[in-house]
N, CA and C atoms as an extended XYZ file, in Angstrom:
576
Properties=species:S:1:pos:R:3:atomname:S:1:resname:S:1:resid:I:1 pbc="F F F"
N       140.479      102.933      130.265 N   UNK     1
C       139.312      102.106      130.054 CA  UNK     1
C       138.548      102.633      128.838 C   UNK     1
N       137.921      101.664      127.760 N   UNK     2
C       137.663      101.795      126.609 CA  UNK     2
C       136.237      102.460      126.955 C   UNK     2
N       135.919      103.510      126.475 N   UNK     3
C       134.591      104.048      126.246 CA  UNK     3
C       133.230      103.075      126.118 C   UNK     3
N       132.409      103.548      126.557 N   UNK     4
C       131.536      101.876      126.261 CA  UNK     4
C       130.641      102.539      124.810 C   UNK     4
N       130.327      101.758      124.337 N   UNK     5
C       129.600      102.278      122.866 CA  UNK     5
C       128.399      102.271      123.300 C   UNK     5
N       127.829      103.336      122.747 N   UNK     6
C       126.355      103.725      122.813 CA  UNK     6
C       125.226      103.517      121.660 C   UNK     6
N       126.204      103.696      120.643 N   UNK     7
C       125.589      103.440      119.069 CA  UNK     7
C       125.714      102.312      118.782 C   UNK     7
N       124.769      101.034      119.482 N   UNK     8
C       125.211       99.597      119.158 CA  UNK     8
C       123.637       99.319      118.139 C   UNK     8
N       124.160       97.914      117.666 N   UNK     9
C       122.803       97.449      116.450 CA  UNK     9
C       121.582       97.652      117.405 C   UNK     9
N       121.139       97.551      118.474 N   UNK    10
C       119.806       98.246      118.575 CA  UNK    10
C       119.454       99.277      118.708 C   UNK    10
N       120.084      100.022      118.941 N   UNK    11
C       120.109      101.545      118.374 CA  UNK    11
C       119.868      101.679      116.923 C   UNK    11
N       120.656      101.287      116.255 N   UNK    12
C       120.376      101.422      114.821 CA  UNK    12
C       119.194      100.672      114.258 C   UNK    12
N       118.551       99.396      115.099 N   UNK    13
C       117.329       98.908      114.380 CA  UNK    13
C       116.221       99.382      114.858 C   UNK    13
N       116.278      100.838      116.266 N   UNK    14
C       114.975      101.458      116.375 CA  UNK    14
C       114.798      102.393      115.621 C   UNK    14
N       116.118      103.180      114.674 N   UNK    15
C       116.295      104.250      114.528 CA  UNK    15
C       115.697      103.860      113.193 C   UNK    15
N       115.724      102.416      112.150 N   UNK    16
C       115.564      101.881      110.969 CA  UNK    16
C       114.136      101.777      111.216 C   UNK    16
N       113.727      101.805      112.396 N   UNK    17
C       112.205      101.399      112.400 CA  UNK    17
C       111.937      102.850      112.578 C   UNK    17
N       111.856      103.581      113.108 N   UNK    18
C       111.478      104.705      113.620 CA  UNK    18
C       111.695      105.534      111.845 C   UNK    18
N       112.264      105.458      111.256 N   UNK    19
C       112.694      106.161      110.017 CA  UNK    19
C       111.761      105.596      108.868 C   UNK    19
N       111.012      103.974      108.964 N   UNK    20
C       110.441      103.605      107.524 CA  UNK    20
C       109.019      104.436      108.068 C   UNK    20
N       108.998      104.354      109.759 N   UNK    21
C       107.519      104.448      109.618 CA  UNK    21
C       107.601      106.219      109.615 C   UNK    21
N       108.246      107.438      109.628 N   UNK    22
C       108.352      108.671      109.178 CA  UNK    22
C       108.228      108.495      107.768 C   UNK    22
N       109.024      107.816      107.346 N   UNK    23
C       108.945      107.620      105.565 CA  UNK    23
C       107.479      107.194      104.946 C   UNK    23
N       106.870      106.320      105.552 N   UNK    24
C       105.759      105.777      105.281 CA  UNK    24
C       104.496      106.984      105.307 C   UNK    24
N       104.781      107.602      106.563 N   UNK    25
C       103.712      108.072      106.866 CA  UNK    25
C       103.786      109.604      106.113 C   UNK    25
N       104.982      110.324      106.090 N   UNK    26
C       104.956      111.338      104.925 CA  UNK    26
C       106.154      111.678      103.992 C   UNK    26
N       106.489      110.375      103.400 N   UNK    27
C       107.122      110.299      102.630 CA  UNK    27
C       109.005      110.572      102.953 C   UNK    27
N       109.731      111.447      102.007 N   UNK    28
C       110.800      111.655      102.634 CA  UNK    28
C       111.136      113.201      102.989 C   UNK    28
N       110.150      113.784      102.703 N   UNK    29
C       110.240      115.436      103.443 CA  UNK    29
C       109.694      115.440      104.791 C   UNK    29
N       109.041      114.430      105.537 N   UNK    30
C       108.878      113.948      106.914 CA  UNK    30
C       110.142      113.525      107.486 C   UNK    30
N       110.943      112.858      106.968 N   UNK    31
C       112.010      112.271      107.605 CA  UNK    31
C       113.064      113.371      108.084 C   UNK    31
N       112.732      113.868      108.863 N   UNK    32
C       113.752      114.670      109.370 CA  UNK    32
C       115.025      114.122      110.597 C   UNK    32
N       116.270      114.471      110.368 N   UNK    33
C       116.931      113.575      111.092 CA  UNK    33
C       116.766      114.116      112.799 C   UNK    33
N       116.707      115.321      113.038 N   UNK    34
C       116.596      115.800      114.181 CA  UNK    34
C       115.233      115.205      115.047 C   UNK    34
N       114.333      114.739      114.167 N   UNK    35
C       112.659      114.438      114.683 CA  UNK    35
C       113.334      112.864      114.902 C   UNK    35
N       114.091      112.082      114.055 N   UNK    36
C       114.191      110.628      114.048 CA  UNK    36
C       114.666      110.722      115.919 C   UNK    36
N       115.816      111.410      115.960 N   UNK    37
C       116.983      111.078      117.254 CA  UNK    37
C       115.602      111.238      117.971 C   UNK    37
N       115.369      112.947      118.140 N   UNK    38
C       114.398      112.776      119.303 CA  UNK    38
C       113.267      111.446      119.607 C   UNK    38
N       112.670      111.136      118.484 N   UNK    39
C       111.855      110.296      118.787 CA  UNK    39
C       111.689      108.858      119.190 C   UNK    39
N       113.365      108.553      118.898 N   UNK    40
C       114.404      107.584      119.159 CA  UNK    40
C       115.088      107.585      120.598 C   UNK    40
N       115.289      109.149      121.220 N   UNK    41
C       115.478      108.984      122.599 CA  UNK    41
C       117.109      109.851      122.425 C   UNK    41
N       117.806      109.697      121.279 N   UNK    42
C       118.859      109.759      120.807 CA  UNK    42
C       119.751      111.284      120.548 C   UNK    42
N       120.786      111.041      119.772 N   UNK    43
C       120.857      112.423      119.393 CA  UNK    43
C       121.209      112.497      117.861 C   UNK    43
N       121.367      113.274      116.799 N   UNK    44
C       121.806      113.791      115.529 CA  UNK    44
C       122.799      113.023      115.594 C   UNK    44
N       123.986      113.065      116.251 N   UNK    45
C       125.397      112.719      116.397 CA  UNK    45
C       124.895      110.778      116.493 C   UNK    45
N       124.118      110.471      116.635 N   UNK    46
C       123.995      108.961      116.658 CA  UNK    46
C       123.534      108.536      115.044 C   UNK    46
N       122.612      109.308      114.778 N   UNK    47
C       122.511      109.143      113.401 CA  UNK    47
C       123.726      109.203      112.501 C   UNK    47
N       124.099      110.317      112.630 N   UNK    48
C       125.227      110.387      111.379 CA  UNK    48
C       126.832      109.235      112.111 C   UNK    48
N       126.561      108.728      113.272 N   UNK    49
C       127.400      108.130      113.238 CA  UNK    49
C       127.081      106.507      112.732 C   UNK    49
N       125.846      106.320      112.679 N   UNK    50
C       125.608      104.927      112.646 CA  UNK    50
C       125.018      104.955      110.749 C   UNK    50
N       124.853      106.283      110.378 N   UNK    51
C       124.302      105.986      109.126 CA  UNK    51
C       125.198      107.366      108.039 C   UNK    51
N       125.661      108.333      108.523 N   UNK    52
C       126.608      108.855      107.861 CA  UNK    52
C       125.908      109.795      107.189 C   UNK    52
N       124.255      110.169      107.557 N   UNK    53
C       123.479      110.996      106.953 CA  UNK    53
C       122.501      110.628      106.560 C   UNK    53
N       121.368      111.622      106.235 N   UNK    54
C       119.883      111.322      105.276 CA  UNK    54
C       120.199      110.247      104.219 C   UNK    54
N       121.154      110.489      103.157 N   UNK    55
C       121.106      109.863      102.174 CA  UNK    55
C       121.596      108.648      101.843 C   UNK    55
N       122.780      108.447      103.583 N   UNK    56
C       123.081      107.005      103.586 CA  UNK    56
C       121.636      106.056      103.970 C   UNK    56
N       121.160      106.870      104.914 N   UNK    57
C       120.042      106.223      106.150 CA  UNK    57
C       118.934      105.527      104.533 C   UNK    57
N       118.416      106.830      103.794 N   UNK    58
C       117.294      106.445      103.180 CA  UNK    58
C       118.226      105.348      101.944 C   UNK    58
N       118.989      105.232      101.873 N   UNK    59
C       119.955      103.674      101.187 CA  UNK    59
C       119.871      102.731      101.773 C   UNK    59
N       119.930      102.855      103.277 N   UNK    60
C       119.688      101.163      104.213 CA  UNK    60
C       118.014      101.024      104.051 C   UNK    60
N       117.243      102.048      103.795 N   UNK    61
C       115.628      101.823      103.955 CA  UNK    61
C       115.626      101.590      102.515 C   UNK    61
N       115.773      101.915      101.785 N   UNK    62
C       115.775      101.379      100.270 CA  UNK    62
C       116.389       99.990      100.272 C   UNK    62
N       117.422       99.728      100.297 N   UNK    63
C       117.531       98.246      100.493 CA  UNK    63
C       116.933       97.427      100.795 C   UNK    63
N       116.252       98.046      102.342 N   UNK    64
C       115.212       97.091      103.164 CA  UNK    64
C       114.209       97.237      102.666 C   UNK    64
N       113.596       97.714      101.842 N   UNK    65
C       112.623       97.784      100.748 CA  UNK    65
C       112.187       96.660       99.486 C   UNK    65
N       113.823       96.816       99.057 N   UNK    66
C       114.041       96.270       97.869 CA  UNK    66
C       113.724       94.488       98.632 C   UNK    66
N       114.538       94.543       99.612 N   UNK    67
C       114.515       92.904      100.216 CA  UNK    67
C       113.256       92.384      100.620 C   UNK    67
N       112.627       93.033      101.205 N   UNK    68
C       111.109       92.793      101.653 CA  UNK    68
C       109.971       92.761       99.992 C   UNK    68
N       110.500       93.092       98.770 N   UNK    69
C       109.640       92.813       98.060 CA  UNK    69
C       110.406       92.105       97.273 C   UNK    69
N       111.432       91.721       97.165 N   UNK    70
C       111.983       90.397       96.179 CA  UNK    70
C       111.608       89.290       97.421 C   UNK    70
N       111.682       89.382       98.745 N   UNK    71
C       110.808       88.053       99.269 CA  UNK    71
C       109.563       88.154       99.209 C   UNK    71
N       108.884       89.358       98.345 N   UNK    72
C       107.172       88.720       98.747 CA  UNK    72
C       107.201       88.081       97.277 C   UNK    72
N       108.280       88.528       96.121 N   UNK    73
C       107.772       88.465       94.829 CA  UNK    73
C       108.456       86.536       94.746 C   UNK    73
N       109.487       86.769       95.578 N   UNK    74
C       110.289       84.956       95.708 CA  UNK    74
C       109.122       83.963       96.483 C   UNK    74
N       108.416       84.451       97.088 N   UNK    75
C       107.280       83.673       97.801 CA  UNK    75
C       105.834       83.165       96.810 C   UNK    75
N       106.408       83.455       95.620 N   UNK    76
C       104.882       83.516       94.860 CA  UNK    76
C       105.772       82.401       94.551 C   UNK    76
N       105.214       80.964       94.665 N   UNK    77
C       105.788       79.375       93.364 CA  UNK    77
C       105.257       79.483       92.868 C   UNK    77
N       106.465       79.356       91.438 N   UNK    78
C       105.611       78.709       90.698 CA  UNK    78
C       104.842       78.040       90.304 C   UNK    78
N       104.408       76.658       91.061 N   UNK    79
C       104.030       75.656       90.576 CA  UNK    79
C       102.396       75.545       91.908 C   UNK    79
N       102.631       76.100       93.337 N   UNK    80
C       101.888       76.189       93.915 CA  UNK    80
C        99.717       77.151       93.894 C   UNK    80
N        99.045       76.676       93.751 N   UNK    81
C        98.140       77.316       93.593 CA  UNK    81
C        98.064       77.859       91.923 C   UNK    81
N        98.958       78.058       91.489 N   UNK    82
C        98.963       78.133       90.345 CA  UNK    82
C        99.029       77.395       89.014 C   UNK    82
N        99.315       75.732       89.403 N   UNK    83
C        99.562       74.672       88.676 CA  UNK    83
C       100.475       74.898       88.129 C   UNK    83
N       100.753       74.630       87.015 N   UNK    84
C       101.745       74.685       86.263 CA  UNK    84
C       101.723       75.672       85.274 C   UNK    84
N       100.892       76.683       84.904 N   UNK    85
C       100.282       77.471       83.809 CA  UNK    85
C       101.249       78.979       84.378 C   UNK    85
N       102.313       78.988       83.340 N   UNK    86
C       103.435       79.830       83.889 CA  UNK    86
C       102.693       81.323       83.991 C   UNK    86
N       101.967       81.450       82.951 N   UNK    87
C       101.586       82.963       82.942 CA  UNK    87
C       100.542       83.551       84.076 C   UNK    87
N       100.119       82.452       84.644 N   UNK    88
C        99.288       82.568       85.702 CA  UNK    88
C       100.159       82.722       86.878 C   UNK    88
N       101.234       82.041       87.000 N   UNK    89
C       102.488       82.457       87.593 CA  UNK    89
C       102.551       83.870       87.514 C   UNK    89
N       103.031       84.507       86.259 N   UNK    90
C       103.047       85.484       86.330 CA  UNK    90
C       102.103       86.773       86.845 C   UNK    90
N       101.123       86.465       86.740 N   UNK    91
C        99.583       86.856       87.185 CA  UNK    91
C        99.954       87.223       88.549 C   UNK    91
N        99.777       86.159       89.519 N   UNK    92
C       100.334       85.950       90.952 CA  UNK    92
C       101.273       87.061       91.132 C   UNK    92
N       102.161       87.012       90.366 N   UNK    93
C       103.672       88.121       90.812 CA  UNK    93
C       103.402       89.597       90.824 C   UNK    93
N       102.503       89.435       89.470 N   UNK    94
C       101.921       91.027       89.505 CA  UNK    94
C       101.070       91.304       90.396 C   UNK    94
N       100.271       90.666       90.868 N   UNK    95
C        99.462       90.543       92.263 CA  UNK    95
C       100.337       90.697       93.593 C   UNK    95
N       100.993       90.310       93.591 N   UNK    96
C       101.848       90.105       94.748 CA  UNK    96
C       102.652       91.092       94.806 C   UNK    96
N       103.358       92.294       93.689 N   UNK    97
C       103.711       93.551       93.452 CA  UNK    97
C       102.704       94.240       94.099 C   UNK    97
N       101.679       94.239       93.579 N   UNK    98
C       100.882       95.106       93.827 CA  UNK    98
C       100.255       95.473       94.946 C   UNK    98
N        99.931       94.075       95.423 N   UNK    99
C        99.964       94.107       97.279 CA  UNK    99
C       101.008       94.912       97.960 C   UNK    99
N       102.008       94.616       97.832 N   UNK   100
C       103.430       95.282       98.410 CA  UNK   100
C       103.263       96.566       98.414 C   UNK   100
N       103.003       97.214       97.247 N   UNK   101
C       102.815       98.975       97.309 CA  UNK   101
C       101.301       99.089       97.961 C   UNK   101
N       100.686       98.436       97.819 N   UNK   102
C        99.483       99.509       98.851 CA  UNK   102
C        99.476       98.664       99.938 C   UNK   102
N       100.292       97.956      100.490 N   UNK   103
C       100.904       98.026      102.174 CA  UNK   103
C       101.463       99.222      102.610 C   UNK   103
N       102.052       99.560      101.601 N   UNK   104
C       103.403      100.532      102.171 CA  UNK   104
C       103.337      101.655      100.728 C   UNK   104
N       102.473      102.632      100.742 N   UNK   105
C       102.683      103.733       99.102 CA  UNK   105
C       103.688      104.298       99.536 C   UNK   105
N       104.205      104.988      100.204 N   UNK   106
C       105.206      106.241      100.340 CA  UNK   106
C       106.360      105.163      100.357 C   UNK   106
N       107.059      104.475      100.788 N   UNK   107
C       108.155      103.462      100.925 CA  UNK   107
C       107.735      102.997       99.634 C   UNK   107
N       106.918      102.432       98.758 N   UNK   108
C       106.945      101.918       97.423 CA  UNK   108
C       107.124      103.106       96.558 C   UNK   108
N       106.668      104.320       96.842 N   UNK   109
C       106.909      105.538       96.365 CA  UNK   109
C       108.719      105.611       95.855 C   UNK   109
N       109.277      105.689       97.070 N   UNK   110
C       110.652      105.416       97.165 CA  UNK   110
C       111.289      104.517       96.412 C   UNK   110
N       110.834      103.092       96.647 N   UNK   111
C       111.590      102.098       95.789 CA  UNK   111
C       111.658      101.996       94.126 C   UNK   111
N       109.722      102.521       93.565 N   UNK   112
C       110.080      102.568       92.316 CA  UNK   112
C       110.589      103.711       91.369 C   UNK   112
N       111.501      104.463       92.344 N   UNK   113
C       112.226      105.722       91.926 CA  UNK   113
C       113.386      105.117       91.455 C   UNK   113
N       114.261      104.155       92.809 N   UNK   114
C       115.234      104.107       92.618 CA  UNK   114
C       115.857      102.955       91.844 C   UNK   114
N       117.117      102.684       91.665 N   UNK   115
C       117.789      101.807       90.234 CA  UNK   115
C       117.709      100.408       91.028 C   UNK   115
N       117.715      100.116       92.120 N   UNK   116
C       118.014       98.987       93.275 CA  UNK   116
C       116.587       98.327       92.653 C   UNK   116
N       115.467       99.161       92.502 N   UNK   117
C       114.426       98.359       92.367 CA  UNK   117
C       114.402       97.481       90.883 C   UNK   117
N       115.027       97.520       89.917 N   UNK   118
C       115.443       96.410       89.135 CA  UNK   118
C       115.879       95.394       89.314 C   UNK   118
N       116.465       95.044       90.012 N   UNK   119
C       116.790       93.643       90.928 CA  UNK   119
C       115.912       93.158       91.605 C   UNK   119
N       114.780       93.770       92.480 N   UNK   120
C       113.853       93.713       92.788 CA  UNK   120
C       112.279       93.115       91.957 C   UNK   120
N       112.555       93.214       90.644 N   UNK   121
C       112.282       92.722       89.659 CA  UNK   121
C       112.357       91.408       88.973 C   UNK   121
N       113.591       91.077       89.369 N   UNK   122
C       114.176       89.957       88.729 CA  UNK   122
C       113.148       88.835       88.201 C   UNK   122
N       112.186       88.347       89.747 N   UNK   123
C       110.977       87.339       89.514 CA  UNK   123
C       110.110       87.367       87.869 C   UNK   123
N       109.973       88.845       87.445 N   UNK   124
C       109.063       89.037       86.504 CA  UNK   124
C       109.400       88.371       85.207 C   UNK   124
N       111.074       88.693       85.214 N   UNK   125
C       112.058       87.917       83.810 CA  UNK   125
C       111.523       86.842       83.735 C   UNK   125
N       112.255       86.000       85.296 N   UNK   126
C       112.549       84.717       85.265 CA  UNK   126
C       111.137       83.998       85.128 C   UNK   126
N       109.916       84.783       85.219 N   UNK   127
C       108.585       84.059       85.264 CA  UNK   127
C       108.883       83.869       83.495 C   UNK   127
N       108.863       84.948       82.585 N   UNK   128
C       108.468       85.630       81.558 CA  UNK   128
C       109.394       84.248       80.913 C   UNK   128
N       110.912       83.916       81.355 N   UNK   129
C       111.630       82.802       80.781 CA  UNK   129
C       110.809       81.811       80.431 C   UNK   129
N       110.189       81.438       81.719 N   UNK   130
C       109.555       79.892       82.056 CA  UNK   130
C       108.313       80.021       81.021 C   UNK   130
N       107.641       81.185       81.081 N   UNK   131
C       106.216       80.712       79.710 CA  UNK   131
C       107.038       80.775       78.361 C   UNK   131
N       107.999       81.560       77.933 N   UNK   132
C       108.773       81.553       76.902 CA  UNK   132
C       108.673       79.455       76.710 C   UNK   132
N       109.763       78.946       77.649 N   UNK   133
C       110.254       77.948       77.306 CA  UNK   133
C       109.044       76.804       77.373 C   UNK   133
N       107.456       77.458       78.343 N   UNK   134
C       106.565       76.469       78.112 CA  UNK   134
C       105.678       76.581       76.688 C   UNK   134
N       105.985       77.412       76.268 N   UNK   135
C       105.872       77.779       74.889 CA  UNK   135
C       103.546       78.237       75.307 C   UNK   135
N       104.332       78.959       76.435 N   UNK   136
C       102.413       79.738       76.822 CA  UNK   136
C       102.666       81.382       76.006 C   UNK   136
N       103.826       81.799       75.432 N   UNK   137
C       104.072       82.852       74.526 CA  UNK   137
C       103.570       83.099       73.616 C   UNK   137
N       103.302       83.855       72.276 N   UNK   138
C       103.368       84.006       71.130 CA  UNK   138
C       104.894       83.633       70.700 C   UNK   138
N       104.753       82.914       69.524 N   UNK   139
C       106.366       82.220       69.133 CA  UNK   139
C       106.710       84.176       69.075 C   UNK   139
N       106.249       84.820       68.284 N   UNK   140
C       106.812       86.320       68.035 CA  UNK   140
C       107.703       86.756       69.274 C   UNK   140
N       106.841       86.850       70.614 N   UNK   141
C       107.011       87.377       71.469 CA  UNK   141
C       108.458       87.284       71.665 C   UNK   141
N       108.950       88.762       72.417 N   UNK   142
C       109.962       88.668       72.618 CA  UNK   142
C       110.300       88.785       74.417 C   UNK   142
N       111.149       87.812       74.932 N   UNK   143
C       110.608       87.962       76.473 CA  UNK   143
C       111.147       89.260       77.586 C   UNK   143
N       111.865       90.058       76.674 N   UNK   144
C       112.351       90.818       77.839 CA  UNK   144
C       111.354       91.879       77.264 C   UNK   144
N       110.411       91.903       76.390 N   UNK   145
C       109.907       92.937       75.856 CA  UNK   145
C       108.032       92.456       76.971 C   UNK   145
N       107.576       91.120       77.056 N   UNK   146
C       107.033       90.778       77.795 CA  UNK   146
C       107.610       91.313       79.213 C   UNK   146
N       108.513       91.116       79.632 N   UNK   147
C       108.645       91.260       80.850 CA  UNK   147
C       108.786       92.646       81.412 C   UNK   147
N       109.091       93.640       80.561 N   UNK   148
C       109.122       95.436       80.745 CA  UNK   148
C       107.398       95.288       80.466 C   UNK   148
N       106.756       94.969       79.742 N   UNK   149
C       104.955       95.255       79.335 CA  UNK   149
C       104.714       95.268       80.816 C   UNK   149
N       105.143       93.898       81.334 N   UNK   150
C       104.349       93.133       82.877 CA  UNK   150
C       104.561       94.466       83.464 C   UNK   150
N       105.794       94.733       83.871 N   UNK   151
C       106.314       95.449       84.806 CA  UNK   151
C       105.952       96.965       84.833 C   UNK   151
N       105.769       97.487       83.495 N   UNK   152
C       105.049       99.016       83.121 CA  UNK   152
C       103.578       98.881       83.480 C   UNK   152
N       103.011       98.128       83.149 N   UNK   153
C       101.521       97.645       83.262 CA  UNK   153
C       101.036       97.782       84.783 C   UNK   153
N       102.204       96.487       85.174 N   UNK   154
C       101.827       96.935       87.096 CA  UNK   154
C       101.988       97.642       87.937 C   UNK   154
N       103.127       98.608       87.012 N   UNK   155
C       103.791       99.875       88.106 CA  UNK   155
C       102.247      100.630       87.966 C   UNK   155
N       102.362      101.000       86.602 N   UNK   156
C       100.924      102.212       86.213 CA  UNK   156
C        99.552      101.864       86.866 C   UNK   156
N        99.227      100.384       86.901 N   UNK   157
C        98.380      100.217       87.467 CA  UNK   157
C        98.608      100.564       88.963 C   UNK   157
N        98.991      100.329       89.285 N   UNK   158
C        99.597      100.604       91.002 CA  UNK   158
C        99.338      102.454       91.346 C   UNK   158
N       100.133      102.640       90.462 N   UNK   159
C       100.221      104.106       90.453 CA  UNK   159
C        98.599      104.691       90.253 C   UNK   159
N        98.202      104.301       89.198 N   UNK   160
C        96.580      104.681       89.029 CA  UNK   160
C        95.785      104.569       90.746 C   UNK   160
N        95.880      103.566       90.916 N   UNK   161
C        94.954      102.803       91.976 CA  UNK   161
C        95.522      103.283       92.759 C   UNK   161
N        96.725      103.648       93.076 N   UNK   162
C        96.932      105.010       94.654 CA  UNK   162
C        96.715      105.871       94.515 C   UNK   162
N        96.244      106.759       93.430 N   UNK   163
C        95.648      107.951       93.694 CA  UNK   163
C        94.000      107.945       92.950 C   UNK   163
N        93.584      106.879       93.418 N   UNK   164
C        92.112      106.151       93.432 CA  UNK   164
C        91.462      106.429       91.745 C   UNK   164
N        92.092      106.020       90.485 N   UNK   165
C        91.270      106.550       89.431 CA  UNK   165
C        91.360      104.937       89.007 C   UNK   165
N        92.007      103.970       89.639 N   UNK   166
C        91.279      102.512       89.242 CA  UNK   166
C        91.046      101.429       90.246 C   UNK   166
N        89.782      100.823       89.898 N   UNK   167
C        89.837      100.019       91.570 CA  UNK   167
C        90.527       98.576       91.040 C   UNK   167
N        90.142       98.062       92.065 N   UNK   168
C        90.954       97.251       92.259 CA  UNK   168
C        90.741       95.887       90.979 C   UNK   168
N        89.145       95.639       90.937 N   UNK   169
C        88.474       94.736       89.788 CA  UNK   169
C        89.204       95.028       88.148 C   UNK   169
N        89.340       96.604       88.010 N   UNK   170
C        90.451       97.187       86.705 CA  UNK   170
C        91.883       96.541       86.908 C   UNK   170
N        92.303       96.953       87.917 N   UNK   171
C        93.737       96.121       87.852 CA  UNK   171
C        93.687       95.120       87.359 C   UNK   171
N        93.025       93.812       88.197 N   UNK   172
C        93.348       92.436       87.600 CA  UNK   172
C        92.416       92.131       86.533 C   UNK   172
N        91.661       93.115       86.111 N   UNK   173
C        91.160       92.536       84.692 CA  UNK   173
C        91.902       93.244       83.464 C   UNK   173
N        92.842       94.043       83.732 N   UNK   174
C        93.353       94.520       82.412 CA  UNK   174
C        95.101       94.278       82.897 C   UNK   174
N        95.233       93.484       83.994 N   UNK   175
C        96.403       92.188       83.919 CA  UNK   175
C        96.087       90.957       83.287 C   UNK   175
N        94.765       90.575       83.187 N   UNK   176
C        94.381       89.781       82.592 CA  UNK   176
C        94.485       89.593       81.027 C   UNK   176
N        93.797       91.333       81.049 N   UNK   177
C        93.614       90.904       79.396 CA  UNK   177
C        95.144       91.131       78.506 C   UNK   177
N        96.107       92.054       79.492 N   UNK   178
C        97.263       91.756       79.121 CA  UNK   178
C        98.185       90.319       78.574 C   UNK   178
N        97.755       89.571       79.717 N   UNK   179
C        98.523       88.445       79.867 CA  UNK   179
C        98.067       87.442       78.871 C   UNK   179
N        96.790       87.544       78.461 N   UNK   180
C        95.739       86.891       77.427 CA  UNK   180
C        96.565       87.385       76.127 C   UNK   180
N        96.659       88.670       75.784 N   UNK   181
C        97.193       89.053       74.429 CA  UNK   181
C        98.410       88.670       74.390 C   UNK   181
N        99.330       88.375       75.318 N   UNK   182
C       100.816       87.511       74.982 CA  UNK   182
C       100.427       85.907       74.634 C   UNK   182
N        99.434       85.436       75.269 N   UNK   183
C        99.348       83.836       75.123 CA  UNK   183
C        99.516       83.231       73.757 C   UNK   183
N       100.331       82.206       73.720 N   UNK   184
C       100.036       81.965       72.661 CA  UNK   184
C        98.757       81.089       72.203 C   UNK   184
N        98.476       81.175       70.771 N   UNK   185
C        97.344       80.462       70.274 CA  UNK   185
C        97.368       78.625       70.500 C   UNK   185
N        95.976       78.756       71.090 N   UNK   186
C        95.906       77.350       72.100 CA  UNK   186
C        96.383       77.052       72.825 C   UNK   186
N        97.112       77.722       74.075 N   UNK   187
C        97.644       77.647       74.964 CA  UNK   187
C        97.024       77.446       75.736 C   UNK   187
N        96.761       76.580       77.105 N   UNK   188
C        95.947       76.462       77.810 CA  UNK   188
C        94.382       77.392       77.876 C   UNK   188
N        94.000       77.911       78.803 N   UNK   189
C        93.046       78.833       79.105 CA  UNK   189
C        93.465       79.887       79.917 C   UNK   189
N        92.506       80.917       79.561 N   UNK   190
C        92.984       82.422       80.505 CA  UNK   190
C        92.775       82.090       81.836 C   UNK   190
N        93.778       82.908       82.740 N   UNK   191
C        93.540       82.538       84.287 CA  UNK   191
C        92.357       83.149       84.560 C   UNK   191
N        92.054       82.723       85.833 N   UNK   192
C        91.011       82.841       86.416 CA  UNK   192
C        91.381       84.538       87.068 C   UNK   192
């Protein structure tokens, strides 16, 4: 008679929960695998069988990272609340980045370390395309050079504002005045 399995998917989705919120709460020198099992009910031997180690485990939480903020950054429409004024689009996304890390700093800590979080990104291009082609650019502008500005701009800001040297009114006014110095001349009006 076949052994009955013990290490089944809910095991592994308390152990995924039990692991973001160690991660969350002190980063990844908290995550200890011996503290996860116990606190899980479990043992070591369940971990490394269901995740193959620390560095597989913190790869499935990085993933689940990466996925939970390409759907908050895929949830921003374009066209919703924002009209049609792409860069205000873009506005939104950087907003909506930025929310994401101070939900979660130590897990955003994590993600903008790793290479996965470029894909995670993607929204910022494809915004940066759409004002390109609505012609809300400087003709100069170049868009992948816009779209690294966005993305340096909001990491740093992010980064500033978690270890409290900008509030929150600095962020979106010097996303603003960012997004203002790409516009092109006569392009609609600055977002709100």
């Amino acid at each position: 008679m076949p052994r009955p399995k013990v290490h089944d998917a809910a095991l592994r989705e308390r152990l995924l929960d039990r692991a973001g919120a160690l991660l969350s709460d002190g980063g990844t020198d908290a995550l200890s695998l011996r503290t996860l099992a116990q606190d899980c009910g479990t043992s070591t031997t369940a971990v490394y069988s269901l995740f193959g180690g620390k560095p597989a485990l913190l790869d499935v939480l990085l993933d689940r990272a990466v996925h939970r903020l390409t759907g908050r950054l895929d949830a921003v429409d374009a066209t919703t609340d924002a009209g049609t004024d792409p860069l205000e689009h873009l506005r939104r996304l950087a907003l909506a980045y930025r929310d994401a890390a101070l939900d979660d700093p130590r897990v955003y800590e994590v993600l903008s370390a790793a290479p996965p979080a470029a894909q995670a990104l993607r929204p910022f291009a494809d915004a940066v395309r759409r004002a390109t082609t609505a012609g809300a650019l400087r003709p100069e502008a170049d868009p992948s050079a816009v779209a690294l500005a966005v993305q340096a701009l909001v990491h740093g800001l992010v980064d500033l504002e978690l270890h409290g040297l900008a509030p929150a009114a600095d962020v979106t006014g010097a996303l603003r005045a960012m997004l203002d110095g790409w516009r092109a001349p006569g392009y609609g009006t600055a977002p709100n």
